[in-house]
Predicted model as a PDB file, atoms N, CA, C, CB and O in Angstrom, pLDDT in the B-factor column:
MODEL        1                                                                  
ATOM      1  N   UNK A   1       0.845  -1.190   0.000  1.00 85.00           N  
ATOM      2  CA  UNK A   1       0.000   0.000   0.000  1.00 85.00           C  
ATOM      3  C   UNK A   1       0.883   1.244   0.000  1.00 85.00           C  
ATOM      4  CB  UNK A   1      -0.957   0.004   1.225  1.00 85.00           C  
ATOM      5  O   UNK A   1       1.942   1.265   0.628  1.00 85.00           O  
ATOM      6  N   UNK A   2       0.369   2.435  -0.818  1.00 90.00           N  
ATOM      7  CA  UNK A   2       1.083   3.458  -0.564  1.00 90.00           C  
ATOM      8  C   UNK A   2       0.816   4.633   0.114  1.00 90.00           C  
ATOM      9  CB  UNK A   2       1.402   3.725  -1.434  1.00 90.00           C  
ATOM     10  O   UNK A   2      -0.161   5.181  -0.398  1.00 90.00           O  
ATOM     11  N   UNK A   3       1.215   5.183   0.940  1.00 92.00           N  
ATOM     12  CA  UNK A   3       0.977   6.357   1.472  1.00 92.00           C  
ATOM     13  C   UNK A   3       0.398   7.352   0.648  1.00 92.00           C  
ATOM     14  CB  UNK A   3       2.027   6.779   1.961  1.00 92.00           C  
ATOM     15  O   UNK A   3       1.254   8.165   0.300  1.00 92.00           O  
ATOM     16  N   UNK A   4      -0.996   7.653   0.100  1.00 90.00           N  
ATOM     17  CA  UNK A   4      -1.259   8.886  -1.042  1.00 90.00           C  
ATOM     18  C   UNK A   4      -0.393   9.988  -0.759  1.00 90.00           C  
ATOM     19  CB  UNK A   4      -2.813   9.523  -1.053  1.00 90.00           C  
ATOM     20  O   UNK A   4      -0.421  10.659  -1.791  1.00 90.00           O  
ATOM     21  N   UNK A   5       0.468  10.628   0.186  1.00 91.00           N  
ATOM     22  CA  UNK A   5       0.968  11.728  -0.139  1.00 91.00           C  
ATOM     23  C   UNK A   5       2.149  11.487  -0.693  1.00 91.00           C  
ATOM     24  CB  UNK A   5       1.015  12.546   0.803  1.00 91.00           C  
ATOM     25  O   UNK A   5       2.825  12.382  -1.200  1.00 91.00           O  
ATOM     26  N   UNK A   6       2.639   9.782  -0.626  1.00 92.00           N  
ATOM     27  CA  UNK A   6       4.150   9.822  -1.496  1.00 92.00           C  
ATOM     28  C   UNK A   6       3.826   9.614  -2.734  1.00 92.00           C  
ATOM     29  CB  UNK A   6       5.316   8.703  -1.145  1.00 92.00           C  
ATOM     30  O   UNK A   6       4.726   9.345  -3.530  1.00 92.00           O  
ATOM     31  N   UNK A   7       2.169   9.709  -3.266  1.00 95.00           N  
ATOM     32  CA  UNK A   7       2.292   9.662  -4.872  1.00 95.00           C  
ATOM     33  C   UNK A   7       1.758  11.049  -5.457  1.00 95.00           C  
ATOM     34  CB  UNK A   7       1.337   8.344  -5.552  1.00 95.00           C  
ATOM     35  O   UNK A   7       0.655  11.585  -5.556  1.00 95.00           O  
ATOM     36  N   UNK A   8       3.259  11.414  -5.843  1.00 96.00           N  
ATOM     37  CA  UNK A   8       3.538  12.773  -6.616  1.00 96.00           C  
ATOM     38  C   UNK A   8       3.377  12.278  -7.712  1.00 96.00           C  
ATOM     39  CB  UNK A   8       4.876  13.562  -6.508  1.00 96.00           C  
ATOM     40  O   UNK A   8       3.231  11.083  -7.973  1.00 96.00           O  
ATOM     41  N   UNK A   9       3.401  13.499  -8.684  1.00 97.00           N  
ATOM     42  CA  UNK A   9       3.710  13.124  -9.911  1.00 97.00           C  
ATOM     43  C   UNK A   9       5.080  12.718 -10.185  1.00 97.00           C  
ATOM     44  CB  UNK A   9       3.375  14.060 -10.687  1.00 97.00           C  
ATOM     45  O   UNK A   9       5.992  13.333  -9.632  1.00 97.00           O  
ATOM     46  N   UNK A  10       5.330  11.747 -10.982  1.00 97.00           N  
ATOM     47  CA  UNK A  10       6.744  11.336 -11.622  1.00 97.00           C  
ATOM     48  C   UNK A  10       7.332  10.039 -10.982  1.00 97.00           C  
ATOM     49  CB  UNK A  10       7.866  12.550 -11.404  1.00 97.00           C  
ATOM     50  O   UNK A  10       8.207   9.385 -11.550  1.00 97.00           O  
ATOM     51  N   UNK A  11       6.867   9.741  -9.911  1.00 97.00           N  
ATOM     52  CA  UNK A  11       6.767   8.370  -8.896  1.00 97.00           C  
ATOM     53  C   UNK A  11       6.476   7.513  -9.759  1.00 97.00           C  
ATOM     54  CB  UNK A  11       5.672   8.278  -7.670  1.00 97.00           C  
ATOM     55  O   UNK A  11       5.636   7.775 -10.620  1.00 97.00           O  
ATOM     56  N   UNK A  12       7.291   5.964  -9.694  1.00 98.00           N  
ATOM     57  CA  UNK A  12       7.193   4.946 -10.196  1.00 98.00           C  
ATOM     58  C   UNK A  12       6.230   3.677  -9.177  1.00 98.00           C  
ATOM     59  CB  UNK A  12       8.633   4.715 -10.534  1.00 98.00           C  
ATOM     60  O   UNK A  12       6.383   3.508  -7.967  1.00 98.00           O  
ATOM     61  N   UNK A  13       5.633   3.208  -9.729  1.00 98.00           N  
ATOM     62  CA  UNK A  13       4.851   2.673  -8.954  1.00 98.00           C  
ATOM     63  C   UNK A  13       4.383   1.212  -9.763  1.00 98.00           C  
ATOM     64  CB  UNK A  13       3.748   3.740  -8.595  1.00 98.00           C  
ATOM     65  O   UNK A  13       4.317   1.114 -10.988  1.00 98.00           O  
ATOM     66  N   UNK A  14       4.052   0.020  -8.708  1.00 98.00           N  
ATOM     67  CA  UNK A  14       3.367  -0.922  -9.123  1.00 98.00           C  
ATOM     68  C   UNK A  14       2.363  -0.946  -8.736  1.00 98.00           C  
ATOM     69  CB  UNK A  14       3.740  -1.841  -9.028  1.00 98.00           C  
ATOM     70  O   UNK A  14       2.075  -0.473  -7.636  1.00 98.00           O  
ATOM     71  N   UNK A  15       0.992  -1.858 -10.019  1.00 98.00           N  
ATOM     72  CA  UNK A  15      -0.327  -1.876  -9.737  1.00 98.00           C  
ATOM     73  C   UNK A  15      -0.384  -3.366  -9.259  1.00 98.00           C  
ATOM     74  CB  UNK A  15      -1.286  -1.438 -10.979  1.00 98.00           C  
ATOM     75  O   UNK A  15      -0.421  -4.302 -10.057  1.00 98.00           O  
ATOM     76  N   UNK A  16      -0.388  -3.545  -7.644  1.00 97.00           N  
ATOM     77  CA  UNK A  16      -1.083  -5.199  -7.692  1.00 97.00           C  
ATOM     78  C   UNK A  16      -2.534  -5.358  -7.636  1.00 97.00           C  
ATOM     79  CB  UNK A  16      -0.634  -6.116  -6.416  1.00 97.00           C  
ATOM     80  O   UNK A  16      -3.153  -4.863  -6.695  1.00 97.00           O  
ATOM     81  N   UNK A  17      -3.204  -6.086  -8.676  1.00 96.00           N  
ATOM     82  CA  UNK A  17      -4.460  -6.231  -8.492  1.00 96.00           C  
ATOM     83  C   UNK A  17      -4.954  -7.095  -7.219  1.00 96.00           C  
ATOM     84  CB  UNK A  17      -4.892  -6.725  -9.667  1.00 96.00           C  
ATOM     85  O   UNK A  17      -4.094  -7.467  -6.420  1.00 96.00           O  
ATOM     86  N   UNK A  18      -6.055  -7.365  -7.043  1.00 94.00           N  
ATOM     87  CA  UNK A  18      -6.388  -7.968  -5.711  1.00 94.00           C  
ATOM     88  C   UNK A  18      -6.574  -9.517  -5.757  1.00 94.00           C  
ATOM     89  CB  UNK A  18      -7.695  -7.319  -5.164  1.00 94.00           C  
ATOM     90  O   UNK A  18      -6.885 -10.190  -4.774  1.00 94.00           O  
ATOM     91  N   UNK A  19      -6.329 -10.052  -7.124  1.00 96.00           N  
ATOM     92  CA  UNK A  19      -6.228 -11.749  -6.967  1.00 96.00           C  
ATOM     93  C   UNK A  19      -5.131 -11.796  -7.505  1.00 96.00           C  
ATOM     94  CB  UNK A  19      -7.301 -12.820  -7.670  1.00 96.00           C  
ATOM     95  O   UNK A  19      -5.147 -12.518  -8.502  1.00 96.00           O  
ATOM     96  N   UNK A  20      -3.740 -11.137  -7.188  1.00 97.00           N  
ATOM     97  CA  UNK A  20      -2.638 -10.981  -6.908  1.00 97.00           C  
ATOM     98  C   UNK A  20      -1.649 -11.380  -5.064  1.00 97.00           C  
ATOM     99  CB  UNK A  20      -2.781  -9.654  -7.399  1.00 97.00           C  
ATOM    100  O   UNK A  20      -0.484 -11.646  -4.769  1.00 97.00           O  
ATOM    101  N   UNK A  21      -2.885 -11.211  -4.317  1.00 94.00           N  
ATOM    102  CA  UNK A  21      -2.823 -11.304  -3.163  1.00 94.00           C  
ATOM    103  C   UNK A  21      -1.347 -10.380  -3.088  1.00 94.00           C  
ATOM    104  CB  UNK A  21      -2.960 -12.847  -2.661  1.00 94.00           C  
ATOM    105  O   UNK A  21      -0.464 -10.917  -2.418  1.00 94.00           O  
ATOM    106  N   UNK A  22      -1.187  -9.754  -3.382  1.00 93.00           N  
ATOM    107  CA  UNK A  22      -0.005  -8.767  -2.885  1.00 93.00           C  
ATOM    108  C   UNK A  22       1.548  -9.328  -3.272  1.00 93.00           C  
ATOM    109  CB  UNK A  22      -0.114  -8.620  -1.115  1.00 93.00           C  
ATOM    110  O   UNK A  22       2.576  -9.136  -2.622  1.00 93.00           O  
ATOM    111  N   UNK A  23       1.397 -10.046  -4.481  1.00 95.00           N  
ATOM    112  CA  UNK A  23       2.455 -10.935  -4.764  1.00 95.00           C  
ATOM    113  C   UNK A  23       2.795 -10.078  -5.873  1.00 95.00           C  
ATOM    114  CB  UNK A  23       2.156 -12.531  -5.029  1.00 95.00           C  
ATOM    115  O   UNK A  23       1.981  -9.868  -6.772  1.00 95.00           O  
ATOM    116  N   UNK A  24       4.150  -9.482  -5.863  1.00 95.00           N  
ATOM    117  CA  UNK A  24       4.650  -8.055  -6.862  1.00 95.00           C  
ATOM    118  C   UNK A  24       5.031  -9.416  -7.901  1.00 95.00           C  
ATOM    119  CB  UNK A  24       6.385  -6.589  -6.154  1.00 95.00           C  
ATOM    120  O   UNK A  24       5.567  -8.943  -8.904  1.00 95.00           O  
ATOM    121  N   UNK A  25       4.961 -10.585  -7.984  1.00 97.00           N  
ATOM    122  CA  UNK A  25       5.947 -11.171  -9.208  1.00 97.00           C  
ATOM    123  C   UNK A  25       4.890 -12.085 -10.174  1.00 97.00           C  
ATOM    124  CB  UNK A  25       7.400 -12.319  -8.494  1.00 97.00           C  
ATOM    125  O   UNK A  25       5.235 -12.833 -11.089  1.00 97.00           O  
ATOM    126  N   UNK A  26       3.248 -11.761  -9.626  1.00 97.00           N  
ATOM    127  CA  UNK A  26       2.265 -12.133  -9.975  1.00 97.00           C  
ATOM    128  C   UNK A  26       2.034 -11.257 -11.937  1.00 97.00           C  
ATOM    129  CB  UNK A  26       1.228 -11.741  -8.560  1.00 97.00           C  
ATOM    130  O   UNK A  26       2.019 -10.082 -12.305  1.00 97.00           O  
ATOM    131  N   UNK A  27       1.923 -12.340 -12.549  1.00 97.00           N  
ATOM    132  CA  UNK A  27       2.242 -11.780 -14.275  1.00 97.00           C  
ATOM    133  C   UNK A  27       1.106 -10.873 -14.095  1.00 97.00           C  
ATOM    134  CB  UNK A  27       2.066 -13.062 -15.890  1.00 97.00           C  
ATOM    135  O   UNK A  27       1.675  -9.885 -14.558  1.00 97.00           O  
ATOM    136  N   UNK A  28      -0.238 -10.373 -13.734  1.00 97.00           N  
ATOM    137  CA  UNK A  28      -0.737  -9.812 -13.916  1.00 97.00           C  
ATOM    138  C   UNK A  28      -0.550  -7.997 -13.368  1.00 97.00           C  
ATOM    139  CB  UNK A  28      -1.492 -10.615 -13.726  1.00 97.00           C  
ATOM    140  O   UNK A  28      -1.227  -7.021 -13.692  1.00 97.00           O  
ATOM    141  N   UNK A  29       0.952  -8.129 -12.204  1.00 98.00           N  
ATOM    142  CA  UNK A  29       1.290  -6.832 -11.551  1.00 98.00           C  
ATOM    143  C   UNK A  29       2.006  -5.928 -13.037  1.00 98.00           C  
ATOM    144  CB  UNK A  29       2.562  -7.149 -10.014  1.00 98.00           C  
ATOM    145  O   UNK A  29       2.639  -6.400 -13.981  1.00 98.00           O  
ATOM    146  N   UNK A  30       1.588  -4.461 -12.751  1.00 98.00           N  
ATOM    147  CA  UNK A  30       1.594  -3.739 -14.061  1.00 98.00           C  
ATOM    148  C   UNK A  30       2.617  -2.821 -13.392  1.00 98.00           C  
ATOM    149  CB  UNK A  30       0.062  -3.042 -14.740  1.00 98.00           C  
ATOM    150  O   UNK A  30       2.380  -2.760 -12.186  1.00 98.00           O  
ATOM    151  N   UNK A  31       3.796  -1.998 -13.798  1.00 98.00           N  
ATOM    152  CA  UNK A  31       4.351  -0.649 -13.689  1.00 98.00           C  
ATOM    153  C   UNK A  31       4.112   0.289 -14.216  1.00 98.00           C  
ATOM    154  CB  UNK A  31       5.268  -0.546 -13.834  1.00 98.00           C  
ATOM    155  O   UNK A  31       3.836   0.193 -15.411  1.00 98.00           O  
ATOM    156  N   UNK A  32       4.107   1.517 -13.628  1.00 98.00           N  
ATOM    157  CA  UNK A  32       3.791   2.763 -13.838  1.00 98.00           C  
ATOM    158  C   UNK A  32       4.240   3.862 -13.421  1.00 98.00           C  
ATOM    159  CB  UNK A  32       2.931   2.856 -13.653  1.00 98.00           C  
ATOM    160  O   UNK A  32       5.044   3.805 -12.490  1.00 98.00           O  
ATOM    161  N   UNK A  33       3.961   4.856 -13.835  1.00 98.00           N  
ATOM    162  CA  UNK A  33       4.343   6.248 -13.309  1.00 98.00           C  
ATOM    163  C   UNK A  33       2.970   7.584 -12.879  1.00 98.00           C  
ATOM    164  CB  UNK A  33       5.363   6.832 -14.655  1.00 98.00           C  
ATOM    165  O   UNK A  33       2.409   8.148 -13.819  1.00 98.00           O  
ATOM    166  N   UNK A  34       2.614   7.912 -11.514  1.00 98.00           N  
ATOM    167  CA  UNK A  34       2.077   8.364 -11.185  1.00 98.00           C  
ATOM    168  C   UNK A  34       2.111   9.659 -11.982  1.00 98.00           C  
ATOM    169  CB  UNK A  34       2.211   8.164 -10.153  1.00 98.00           C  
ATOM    170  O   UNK A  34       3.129  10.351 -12.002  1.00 98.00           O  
ATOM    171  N   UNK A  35       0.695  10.083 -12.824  1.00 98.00           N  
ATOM    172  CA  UNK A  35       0.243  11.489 -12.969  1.00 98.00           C  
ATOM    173  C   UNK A  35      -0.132  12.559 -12.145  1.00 98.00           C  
ATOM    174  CB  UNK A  35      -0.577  11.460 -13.522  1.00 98.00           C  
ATOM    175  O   UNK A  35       0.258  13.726 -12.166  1.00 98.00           O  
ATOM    176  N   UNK A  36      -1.135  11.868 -11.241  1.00 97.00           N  
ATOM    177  CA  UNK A  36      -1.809  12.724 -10.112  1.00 97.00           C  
ATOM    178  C   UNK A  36      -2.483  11.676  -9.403  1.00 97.00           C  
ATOM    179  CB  UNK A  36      -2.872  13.941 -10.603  1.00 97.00           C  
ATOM    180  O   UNK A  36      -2.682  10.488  -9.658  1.00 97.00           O  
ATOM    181  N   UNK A  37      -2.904  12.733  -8.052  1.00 96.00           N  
ATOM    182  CA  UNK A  37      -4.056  12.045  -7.062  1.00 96.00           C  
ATOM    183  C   UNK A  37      -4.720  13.242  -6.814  1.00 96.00           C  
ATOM    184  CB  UNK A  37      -3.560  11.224  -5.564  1.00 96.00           C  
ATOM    185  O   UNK A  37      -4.409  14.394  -7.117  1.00 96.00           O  
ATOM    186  N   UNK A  38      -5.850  12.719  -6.111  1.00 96.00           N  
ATOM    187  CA  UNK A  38      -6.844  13.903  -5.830  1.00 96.00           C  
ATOM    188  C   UNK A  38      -6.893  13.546  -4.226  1.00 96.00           C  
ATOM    189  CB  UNK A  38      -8.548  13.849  -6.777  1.00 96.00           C  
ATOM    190  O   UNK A  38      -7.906  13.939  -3.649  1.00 96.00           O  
ATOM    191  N   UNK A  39      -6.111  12.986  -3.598  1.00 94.00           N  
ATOM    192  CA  UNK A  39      -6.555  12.770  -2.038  1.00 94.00           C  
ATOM    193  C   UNK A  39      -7.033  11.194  -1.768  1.00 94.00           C  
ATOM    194  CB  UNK A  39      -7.946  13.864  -1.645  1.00 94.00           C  
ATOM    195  O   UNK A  39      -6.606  10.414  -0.917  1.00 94.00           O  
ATOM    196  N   UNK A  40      -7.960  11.010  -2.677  1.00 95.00           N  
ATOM    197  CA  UNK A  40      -8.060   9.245  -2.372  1.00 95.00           C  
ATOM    198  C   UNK A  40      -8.011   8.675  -3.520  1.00 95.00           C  
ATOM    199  CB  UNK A  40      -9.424   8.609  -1.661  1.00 95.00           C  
ATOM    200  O   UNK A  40      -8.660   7.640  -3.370  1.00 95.00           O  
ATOM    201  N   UNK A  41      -7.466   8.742  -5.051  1.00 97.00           N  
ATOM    202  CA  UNK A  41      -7.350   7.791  -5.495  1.00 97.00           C  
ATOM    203  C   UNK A  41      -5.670   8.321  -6.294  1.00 97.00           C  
ATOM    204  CB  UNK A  41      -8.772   7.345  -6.282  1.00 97.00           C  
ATOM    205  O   UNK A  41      -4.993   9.343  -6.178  1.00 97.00           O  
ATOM    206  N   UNK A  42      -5.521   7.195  -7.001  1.00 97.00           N  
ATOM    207  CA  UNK A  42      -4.093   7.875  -7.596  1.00 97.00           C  
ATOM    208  C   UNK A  42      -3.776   7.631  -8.693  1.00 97.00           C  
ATOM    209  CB  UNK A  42      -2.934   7.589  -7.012  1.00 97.00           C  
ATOM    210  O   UNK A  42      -4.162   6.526  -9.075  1.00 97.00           O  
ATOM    211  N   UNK A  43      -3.227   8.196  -9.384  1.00 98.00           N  
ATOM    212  CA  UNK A  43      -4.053   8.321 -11.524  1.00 98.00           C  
ATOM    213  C   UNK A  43      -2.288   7.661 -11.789  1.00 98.00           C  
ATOM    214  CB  UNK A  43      -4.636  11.079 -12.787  1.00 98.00           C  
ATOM    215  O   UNK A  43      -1.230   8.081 -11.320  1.00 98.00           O  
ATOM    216  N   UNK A  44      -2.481   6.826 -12.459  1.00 98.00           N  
ATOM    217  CA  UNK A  44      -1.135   6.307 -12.862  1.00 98.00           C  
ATOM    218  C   UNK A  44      -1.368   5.829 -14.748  1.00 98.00           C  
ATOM    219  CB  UNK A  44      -0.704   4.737 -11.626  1.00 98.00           C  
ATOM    220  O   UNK A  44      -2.250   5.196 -15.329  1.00 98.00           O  
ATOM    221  N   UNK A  45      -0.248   6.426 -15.159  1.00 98.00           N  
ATOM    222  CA  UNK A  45      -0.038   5.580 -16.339  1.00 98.00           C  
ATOM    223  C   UNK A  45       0.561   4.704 -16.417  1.00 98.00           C  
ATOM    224  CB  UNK A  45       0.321   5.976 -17.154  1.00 98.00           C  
ATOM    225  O   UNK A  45       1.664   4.690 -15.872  1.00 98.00           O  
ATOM    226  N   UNK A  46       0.083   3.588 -17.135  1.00 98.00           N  
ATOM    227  CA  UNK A  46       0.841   2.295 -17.064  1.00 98.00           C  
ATOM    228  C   UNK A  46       2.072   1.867 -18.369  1.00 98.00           C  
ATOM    229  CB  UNK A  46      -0.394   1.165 -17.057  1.00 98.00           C  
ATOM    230  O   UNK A  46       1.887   1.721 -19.577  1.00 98.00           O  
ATOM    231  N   UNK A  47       3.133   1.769 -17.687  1.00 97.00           N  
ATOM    232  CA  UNK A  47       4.311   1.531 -18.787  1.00 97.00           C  
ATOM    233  C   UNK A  47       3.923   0.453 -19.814  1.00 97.00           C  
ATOM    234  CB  UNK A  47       5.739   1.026 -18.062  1.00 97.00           C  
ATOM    235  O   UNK A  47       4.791  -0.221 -20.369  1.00 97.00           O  
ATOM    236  N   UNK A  48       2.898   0.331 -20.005  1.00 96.00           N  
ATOM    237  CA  UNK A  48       3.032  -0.912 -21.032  1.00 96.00           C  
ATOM    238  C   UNK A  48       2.306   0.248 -22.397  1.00 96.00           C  
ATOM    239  CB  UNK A  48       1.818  -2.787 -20.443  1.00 96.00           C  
ATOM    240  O   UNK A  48       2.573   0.613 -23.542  1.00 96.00           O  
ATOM    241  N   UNK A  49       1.480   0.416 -21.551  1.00 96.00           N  
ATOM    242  CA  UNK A  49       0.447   1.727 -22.759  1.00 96.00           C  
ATOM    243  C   UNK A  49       1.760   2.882 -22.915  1.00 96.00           C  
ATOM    244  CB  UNK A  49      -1.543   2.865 -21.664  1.00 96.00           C  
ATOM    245  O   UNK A  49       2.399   2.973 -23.963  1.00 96.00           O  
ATOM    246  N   UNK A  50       1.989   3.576 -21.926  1.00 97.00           N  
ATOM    247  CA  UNK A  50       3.156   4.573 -22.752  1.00 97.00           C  
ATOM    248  C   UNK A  50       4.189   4.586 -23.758  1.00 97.00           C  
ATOM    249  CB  UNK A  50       3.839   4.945 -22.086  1.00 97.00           C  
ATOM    250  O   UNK A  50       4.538   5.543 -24.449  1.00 97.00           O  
ATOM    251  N   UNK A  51       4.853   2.831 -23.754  1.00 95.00           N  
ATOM    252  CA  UNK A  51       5.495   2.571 -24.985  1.00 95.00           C  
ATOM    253  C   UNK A  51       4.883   2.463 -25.836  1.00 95.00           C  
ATOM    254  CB  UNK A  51       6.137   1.724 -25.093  1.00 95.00           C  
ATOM    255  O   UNK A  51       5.479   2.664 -26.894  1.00 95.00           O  
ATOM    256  N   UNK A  52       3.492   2.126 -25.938  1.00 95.00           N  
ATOM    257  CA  UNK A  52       2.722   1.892 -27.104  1.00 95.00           C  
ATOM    258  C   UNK A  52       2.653   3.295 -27.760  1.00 95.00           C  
ATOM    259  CB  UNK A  52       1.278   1.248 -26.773  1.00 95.00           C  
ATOM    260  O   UNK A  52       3.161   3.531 -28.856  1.00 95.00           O  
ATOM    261  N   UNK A  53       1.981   4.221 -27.003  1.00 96.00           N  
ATOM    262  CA  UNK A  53       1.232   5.407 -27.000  1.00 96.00           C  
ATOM    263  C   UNK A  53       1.970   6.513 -26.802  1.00 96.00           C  
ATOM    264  CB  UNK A  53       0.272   5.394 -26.113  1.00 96.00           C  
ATOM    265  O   UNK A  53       1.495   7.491 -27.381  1.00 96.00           O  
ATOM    266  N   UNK A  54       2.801   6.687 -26.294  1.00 96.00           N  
ATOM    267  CA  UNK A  54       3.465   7.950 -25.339  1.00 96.00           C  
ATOM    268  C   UNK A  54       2.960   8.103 -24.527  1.00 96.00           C  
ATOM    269  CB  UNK A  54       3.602   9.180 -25.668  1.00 96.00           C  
ATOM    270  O   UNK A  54       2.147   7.300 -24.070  1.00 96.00           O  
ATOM    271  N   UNK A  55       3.310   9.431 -23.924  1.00 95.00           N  
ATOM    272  CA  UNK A  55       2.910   9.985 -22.625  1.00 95.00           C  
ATOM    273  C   UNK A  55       1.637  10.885 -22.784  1.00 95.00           C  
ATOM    274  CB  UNK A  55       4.103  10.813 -22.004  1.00 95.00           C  
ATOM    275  O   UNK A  55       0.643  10.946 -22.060  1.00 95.00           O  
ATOM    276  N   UNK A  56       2.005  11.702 -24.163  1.00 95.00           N  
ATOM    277  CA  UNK A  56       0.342  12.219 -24.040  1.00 95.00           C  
ATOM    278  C   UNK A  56      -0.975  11.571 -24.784  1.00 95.00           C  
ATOM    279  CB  UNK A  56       0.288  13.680 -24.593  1.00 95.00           C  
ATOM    280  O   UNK A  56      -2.163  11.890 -24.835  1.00 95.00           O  
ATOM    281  N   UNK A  57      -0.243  10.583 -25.295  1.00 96.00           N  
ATOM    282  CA  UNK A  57      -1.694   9.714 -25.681  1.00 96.00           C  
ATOM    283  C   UNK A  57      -2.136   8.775 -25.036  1.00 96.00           C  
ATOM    284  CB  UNK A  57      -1.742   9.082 -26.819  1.00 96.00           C  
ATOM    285  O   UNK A  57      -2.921   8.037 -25.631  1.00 96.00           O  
ATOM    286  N   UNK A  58      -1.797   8.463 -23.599  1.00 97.00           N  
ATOM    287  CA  UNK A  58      -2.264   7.825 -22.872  1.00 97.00           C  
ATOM    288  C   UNK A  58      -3.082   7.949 -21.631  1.00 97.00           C  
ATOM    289  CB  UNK A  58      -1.574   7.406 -22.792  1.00 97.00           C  
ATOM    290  O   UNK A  58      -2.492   8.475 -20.688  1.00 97.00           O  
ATOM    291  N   UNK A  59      -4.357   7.565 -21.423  1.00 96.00           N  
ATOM    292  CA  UNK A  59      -4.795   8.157 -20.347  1.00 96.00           C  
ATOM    293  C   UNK A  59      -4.598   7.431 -19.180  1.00 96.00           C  
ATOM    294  CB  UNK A  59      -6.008   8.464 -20.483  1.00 96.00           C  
ATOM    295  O   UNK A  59      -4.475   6.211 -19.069  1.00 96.00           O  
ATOM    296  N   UNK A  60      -4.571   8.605 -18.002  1.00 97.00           N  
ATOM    297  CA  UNK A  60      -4.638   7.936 -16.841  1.00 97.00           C  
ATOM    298  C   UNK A  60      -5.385   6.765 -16.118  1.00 97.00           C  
ATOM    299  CB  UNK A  60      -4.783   8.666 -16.326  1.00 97.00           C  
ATOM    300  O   UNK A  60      -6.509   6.557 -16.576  1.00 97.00           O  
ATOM    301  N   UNK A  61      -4.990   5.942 -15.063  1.00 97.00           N  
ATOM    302  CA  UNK A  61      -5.803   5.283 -14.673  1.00 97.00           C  
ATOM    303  C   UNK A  61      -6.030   5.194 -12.840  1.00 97.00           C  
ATOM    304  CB  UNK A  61      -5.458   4.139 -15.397  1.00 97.00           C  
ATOM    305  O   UNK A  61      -5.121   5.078 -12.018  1.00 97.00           O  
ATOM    306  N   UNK A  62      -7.400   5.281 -12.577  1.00 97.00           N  
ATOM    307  CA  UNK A  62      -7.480   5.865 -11.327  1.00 97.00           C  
ATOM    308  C   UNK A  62      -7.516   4.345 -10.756  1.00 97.00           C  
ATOM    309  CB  UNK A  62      -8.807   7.019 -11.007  1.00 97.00           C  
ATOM    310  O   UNK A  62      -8.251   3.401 -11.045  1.00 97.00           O  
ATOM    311  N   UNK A  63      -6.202   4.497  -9.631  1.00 97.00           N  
ATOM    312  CA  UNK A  63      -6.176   3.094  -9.034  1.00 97.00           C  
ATOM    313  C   UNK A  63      -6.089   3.667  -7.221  1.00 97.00           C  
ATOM    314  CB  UNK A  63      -4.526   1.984  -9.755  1.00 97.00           C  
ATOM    315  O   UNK A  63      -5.647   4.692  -6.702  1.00 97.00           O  
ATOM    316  N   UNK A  64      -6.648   2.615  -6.756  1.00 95.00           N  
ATOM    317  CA  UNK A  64      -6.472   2.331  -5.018  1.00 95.00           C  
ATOM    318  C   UNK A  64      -5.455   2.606  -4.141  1.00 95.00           C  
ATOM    319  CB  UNK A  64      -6.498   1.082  -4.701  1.00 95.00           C  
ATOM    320  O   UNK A  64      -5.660   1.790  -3.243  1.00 95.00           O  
ATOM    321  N   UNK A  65      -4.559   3.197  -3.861  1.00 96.00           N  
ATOM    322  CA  UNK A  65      -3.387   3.073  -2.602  1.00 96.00           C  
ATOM    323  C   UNK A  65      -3.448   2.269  -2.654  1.00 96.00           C  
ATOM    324  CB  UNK A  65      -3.281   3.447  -1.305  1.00 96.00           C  
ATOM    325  O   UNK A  65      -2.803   1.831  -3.606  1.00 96.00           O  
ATOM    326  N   UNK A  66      -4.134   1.275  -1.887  1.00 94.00           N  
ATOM    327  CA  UNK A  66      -4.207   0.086  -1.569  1.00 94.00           C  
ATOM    328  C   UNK A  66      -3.506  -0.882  -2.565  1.00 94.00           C  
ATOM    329  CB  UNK A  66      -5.497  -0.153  -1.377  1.00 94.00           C  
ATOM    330  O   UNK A  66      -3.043  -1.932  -2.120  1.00 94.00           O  
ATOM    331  N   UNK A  67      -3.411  -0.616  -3.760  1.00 96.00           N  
ATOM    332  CA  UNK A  67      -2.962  -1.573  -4.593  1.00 96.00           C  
ATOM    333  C   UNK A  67      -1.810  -1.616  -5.427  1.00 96.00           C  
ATOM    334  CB  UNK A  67      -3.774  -1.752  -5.246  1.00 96.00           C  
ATOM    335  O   UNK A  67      -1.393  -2.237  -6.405  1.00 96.00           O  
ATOM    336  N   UNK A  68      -1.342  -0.402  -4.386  1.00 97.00           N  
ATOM    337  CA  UNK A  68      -0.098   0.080  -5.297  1.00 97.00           C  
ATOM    338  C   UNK A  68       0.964  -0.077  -4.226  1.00 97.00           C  
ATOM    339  CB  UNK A  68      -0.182   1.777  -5.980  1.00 97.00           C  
ATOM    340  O   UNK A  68       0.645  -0.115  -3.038  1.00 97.00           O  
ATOM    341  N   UNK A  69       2.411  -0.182  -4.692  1.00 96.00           N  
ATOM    342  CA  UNK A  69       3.389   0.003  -4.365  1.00 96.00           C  
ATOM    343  C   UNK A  69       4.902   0.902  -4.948  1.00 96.00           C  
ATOM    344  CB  UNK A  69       3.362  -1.000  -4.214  1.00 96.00           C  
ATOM    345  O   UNK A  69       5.397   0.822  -6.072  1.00 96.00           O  
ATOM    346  N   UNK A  70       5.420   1.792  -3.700  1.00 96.00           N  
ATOM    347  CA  UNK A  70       6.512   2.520  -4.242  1.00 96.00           C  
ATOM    348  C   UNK A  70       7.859   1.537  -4.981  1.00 96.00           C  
ATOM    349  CB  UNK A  70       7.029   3.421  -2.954  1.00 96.00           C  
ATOM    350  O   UNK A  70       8.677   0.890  -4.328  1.00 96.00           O  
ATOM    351  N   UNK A  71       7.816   1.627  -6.226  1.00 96.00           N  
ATOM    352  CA  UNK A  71       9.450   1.050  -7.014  1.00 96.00           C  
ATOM    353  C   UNK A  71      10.718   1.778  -6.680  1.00 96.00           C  
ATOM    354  CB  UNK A  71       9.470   1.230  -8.762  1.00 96.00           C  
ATOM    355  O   UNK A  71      11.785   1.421  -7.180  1.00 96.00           O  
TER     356      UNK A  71                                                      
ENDMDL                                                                          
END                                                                             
């Protein structure tokens, strides 16, 4: 889980989903780089779409603290 105030923008971050059970090496855990938060959720782009897409053609995705971790 991450502390929402350590996700700034430019923060690298992993998404574990929740039938991941918190296992970072689970194929379905995604990396990313935090855009924004608004206080309770936290907007991350995910490195798989930014190589595809770039940075400005990709939209954010609003994920949980809870399901994230600092890289």
């Amino acid at each position: 889980m991450i502390n929402i105030k350590l996700a700034t923008p430019g923060v690298k971050v992993a998404y574990i989903p929740g039938h991941a059970h918190g296992e970072i090496n689970h194929p379905d855990v995604e990396h990313g780089t935090v855009s924004s938060n608004n206080g309770k959720n936290v907007f991350v782009k995910l490195d798989k779409a930014v190589s595809r897409l770039g940075w400005e053609g990709v939209t954010s995705q609003s994920c949980c603290p809870g399901d994230l971790v600092l890289l």
